[in-house]
C-alpha positions in Angstrom: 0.0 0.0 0.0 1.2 3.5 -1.0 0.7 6.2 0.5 1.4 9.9 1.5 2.8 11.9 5.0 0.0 14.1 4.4 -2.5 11.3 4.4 -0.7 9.2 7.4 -0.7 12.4 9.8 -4.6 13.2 8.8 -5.7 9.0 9.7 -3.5 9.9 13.0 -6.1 12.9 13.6 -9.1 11.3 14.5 -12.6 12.5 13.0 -10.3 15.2 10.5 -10.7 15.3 6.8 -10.1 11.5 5.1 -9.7 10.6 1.4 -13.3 8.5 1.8 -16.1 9.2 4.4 -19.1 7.1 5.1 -23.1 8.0 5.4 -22.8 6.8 9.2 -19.8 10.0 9.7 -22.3 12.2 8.1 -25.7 10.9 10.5 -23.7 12.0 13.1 -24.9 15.6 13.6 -23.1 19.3 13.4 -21.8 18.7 16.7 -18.6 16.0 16.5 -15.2 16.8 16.7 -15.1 16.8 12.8 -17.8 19.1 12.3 -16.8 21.1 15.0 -13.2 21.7 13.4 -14.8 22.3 9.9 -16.9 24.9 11.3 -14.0 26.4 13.1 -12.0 26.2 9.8 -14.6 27.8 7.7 -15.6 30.8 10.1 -12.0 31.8 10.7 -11.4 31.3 6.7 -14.0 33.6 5.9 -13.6 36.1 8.6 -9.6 36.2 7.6 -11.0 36.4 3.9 -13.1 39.3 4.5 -10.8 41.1 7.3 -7.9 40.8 4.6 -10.1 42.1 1.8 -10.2 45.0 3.8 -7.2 45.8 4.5 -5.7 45.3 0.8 -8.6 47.8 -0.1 -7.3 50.3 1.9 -3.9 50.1 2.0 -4.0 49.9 -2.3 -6.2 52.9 -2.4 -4.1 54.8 -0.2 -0.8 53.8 -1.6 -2.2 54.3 -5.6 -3.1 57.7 -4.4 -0.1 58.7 -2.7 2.3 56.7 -4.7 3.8 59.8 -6.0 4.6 60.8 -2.1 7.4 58.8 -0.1 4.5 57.1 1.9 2.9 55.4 -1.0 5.1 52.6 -1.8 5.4 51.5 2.1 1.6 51.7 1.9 1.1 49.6 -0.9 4.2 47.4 -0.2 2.3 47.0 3.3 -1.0 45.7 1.7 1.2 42.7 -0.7 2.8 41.5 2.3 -0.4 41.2 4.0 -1.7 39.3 1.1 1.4 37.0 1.3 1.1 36.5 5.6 -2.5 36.2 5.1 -2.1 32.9 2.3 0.6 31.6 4.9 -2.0 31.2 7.2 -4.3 29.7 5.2 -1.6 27.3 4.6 -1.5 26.2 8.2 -5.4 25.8 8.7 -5.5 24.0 5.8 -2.2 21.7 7.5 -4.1 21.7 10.9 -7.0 20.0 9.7 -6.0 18.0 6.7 -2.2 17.1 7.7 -1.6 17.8 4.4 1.2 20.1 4.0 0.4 22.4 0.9 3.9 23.9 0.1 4.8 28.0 -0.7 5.0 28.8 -4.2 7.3 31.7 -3.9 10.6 32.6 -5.4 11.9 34.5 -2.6 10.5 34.1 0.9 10.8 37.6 1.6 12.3 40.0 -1.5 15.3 42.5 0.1 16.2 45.7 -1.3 14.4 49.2 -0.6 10.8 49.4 -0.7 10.2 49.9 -4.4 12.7 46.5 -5.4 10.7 45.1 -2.6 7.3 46.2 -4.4 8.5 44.9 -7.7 9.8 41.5 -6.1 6.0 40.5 -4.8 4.3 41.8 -8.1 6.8 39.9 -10.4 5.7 36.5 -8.4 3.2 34.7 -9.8 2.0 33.3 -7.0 1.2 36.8 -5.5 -1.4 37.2 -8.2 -2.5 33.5 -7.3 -2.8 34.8 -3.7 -4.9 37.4 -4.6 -7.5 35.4 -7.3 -7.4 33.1 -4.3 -8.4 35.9 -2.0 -10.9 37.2 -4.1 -12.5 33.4 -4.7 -12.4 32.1 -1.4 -14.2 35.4 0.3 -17.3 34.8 -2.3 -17.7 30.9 -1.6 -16.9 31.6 2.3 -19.9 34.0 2.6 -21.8 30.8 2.0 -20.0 28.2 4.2 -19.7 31.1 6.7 -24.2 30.9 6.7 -23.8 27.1 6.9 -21.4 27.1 10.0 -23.6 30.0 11.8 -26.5 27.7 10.7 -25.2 24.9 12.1 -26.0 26.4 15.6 -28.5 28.8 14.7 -30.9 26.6 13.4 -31.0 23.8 15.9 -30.8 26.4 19.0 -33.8 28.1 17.4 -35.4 24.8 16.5 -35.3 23.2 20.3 -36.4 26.7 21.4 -39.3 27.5 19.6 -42.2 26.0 21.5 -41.0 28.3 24.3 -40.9 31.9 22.0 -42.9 31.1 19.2 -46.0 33.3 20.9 -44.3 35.9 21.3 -44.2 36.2 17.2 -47.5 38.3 15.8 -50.4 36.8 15.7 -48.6 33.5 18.1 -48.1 32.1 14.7 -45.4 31.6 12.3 -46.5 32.3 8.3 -44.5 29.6 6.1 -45.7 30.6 2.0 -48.4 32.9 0.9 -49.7 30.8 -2.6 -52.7 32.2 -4.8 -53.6 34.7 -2.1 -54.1 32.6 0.5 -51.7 32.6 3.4 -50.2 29.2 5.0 -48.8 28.9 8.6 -48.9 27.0 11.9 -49.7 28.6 15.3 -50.6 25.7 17.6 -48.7 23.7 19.7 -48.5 20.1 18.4 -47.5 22.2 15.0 -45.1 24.2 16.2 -43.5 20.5 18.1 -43.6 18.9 14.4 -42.4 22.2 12.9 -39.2 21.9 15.4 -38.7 17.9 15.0 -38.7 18.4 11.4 -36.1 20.9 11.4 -34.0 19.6 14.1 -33.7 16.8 11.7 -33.6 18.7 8.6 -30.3 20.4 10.0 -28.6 17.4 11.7 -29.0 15.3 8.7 -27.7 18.3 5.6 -25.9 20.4 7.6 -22.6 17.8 7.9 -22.9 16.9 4.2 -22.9 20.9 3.5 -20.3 21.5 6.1 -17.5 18.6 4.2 -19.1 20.4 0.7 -17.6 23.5 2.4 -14.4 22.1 3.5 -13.1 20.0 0.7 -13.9 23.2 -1.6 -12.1 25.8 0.6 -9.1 23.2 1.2 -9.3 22.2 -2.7 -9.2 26.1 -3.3 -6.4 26.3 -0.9 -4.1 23.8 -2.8 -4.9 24.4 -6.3 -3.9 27.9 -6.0 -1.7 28.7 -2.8 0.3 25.8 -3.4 3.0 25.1 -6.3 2.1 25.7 -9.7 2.0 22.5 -12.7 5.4 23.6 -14.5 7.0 24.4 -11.1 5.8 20.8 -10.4 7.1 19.8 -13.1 10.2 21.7 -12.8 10.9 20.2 -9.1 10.3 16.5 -10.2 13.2 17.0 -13.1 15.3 18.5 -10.7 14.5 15.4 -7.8 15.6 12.7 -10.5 18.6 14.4 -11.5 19.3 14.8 -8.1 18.6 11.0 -7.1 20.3 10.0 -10.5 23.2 12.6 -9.1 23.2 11.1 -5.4 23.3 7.0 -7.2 26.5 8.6 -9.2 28.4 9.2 -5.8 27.9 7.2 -4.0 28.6 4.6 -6.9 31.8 6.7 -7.6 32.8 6.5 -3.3 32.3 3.1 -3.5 34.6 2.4 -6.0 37.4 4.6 -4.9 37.0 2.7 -1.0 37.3 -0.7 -3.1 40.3 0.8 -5.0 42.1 2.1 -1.9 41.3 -1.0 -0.3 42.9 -2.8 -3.1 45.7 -0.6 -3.3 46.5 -0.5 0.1 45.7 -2.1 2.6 44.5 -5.3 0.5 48.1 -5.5 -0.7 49.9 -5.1 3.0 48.0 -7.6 4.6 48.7 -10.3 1.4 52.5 -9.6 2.1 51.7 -9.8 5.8 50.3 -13.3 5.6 53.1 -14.3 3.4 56.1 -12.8 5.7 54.5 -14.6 8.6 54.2 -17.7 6.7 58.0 -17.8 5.9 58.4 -16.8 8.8 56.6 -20.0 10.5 58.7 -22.3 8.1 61.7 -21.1 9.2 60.8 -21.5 12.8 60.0 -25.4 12.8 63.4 -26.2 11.3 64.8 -25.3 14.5 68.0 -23.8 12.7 69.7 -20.6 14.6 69.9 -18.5 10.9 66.8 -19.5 10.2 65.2 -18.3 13.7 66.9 -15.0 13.1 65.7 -14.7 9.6 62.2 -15.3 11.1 62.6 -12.8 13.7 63.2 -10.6 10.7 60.5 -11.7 9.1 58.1 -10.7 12.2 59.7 -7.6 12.7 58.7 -6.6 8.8 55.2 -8.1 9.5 54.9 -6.0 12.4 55.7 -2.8 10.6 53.4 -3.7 7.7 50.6 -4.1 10.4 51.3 -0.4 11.4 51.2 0.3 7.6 48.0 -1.6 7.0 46.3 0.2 10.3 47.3 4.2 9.2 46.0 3.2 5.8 42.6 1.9 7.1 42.9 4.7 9.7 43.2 7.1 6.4 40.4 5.8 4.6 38.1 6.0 7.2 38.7 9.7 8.2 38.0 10.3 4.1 34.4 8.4 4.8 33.3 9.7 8.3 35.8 10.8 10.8 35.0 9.7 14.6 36.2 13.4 15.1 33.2 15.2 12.7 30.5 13.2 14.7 32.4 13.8 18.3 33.0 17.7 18.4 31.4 18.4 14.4 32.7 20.0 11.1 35.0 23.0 12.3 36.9 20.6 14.5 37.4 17.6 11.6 38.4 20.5 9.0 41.2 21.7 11.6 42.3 18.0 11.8 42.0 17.4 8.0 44.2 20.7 7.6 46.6 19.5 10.6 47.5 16.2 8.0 47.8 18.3 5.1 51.4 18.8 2.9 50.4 21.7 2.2 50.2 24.8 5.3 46.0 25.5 5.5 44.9 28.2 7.8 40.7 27.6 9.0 38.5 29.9 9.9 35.2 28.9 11.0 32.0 31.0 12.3 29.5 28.4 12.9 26.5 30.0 14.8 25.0 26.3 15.4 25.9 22.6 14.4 24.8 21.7 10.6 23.3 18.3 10.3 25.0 15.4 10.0 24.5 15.2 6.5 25.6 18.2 6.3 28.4 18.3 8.4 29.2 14.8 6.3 29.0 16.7 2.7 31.1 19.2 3.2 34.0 17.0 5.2 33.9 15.4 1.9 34.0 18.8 -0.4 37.1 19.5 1.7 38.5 16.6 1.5 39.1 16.0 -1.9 39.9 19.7 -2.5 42.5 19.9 -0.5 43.8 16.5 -2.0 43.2 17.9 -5.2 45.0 21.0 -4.1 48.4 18.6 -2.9 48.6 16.5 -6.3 48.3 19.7 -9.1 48.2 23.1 -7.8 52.0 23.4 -6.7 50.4 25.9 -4.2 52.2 27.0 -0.7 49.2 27.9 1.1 45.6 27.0 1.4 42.7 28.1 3.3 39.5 26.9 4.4 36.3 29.6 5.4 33.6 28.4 6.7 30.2 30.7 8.2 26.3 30.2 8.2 24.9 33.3 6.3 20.5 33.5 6.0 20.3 29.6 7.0 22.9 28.3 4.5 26.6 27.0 4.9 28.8 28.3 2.7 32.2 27.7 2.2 35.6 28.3 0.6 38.0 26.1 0.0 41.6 28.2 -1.9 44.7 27.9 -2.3 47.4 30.1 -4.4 48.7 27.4 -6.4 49.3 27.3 -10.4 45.0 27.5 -11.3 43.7 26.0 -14.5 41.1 23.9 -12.6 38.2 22.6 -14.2 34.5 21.0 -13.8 34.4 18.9 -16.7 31.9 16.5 -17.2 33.0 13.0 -14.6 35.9 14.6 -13.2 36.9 14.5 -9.4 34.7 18.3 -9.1 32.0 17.0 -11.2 31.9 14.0 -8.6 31.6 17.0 -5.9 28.9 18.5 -7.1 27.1 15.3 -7.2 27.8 14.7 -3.6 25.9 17.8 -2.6 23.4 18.1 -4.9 20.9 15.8 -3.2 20.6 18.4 -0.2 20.4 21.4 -2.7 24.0 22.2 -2.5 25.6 24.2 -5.0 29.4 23.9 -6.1 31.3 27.0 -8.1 35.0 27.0 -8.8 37.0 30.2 -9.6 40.6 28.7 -11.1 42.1 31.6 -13.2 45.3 30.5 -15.0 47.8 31.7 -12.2 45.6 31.3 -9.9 44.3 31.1 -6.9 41.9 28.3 -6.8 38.8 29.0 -5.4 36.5 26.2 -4.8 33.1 27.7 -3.2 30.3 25.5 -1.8 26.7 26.3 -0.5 24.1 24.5 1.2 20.9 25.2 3.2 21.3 24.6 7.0 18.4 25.8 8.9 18.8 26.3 12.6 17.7 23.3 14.6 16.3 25.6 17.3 13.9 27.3 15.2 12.1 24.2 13.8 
């Protein structure tokens, strides 16, 4: 069985919105928890609707008129971001009662600049204008669910209550349709009991079919048009396969270097190890003092290639995950991986709060290979390492002021970096003028922790 996050966290929410609802749910009356949290949601809707029609009115009629003074861009600039806050939070209603997360369709959460770049930032968003046709759409349908939620109390209160009031009306009577002159209406007691029943159960048997009518339209509403757009759909389902395709590629490409080091190294050093010791335990059961002391030889060789064998596996683990990035995290593991450097690397870190561990992991590994890059072909004498969190993204810069020339082409060893990082959204740029210096920037989002 398939199915969504959206759809799991709404069946964890008992009685809210579900991809299929019975006719016993809807026998159940205005007054469950479900209908209760509809109504809530289609009041508050339509009151946020009709407060923010408002105040775009306003603060557009001011701001058109004064635009030509210094206080009309503010104004209007004011009445757009109040547009934009007021769709975020008909985002989160629409994620309190579904669970279904209806992402923001914006190119920049929040355009910088003075307040006329500003200005132009929101209106050259398309999904400002769809925040506005939905503002202008859901304040129409709302007036209606907004009747059917007041109705949903109004009715039934005045329903149970009638037999009590209903003489106080003119005439004690209560006219129902006036047909071919003649006038129709009820006015005694038994009437006025059926008059209630009939209502009563009128209202609890409609109103919770009218009140999901009213939800699944307003929430439909809320997704078709505050949520992403079909080509920017499109757009981000191109750019998740790449990315997967692109996240395969490494780690197909790490695992083939680990087998080649392997291999290489260590492989190798412990085959010569098992050979040296077997010599070595020939030698011994001839009982022969030469060939004792050639054995002894023989161990003391095997002993050293152990040493060998354990700095080489101790090398190829700190280029996978060093014990030192997950004990005290990336700063600390970049002024190791610079400590074991040929070439002198000077780090300078600001890290406000601890990345992720994926992360922390990606750019160990950007770093890594740079500055092994940096040993076998720049011919530099210095490097350097920045590091700094800027606007919840980690960006750093790995140089040194070697020979330049470097190169992204298509498979090489910075190709392979950019595919490391691409499946968290990094981004990888090299500056490598011929001459140099070599500048080998990376970027990555890396939210605070403590704010989610």
């Amino acid at each position: 069985m398939i199915t969504t996050v959206g759809a799991k966290a709404a069946a964890r929410r008992e009685g809210d919105t579900a991809p299929t609802l019975g006719p016993g749910e809807l026998l159940k009356g205005p007054f469950t928890g479900r209908a209760l949290r509809q109504q809530g949601y289609l009041l508050v809707s339509f009151v946020a609707a009709f407060v923010q029609v408002l105040v775009l009115t306003v603060t557009l009629a001011l701001g058109g008129a004064l635009v030509v003074l210094v206080v009309g861009l503010p104004l209007l600039l004011a009445g757009l971001v109040s547009l934009r806050w007021n769709s975020r939070r008909e985002r989160l209603r629409i994620l309190r009662l579904t669970g279904e997360r209806v992402p923001e369709p914006y190119r920049e959460p929040g355009p910088s600049g003075n307040p006329l770049q500003r200005l132009l930032g929101h209106l050259s968003d398309p999904a400002t204008w769809r925040d506005l046709v939905h503002l202008v759409v859901a304040s129409g349908l709302g007036l209606g669910w907004f009747l059917v939620a007041v109705g949903s109390w109004v009715l039934p209160l005045g329903a149970v209550t009638l037999p009590f009031w209903y003489t106080a009306l003119p005439e004690h009577r209560i006219p129902l349709m006036h047909v071919n002159g003649s006038e129709y209406y009820i006015s005694t007691l038994p009437s006025i009991l059926a008059f209630s029943a009939v209502t009563l159960a009128f209202v609890w048997l409609v109103n919770p079919t009218l009140l999901e009518l009213g939800t699944r339209t307003q929430t439909g509403l809320g997704r078709a048009l505050l949520g992403l757009s079909r080509l920017e759909l499109d757009r981000r389902e191109t750019a998740l396969r790449t990315t997967r395709s692109q996240a395969v590629s490494a780690a197909e490409a790490e695992r083939r270097r680990i087998e080649r080091d392997l291999h290489d190294g260590a492989q190798q050093r412990l085959v010569a190890l098992a050979m040296d010791l077997g010599r070595a335990k020939s030698k011994l059961k001839t009982g022969d003092e030469a060939d004792s002391e050639a054995a002894a030889q023989l161990v003391a060789e095997a002993h050293e290639g152990v040493k060998l064998a354990l700095s080489e596996l101790r090398d190829l683990a700190r280029g996978i995950h060093p014990a030192v990035l997950t004990d005290r995290g990336l700063d600390a593991a970049l002024s190791a991986l610079a400590g074991r450097s040929p070439i002198p690397v000077e780090v300078d870190a600001d890290l406000p709060w601890r990345p992720s561990p994926e992360v922390e992991s990606a750019a160990y590994f950007v770093a890594s290979e740079a500055l092994a890059n940096m040993a076998k072909h720049a011919h530099a004498t210095r490097a350097w390492i920045e590091l700094e969190i800027r606007e919840d993204h980690l960006r750093m810069i790995v140089g040194d002021n070697g020979v330049g020339g470097a190169q992204t082409d298509p498979g090489g060893g910075l190709d392979g970096l950019s595919d490391r990082i691409a499946p968290l959204d990094g981004i990888l740029s090299v500056s490598s003028p011929l001459g140099g210096p070599t500048q080998i920037i990376m970027e990555m989002p890396c939210p605070n922790p403590s704010a989610s």
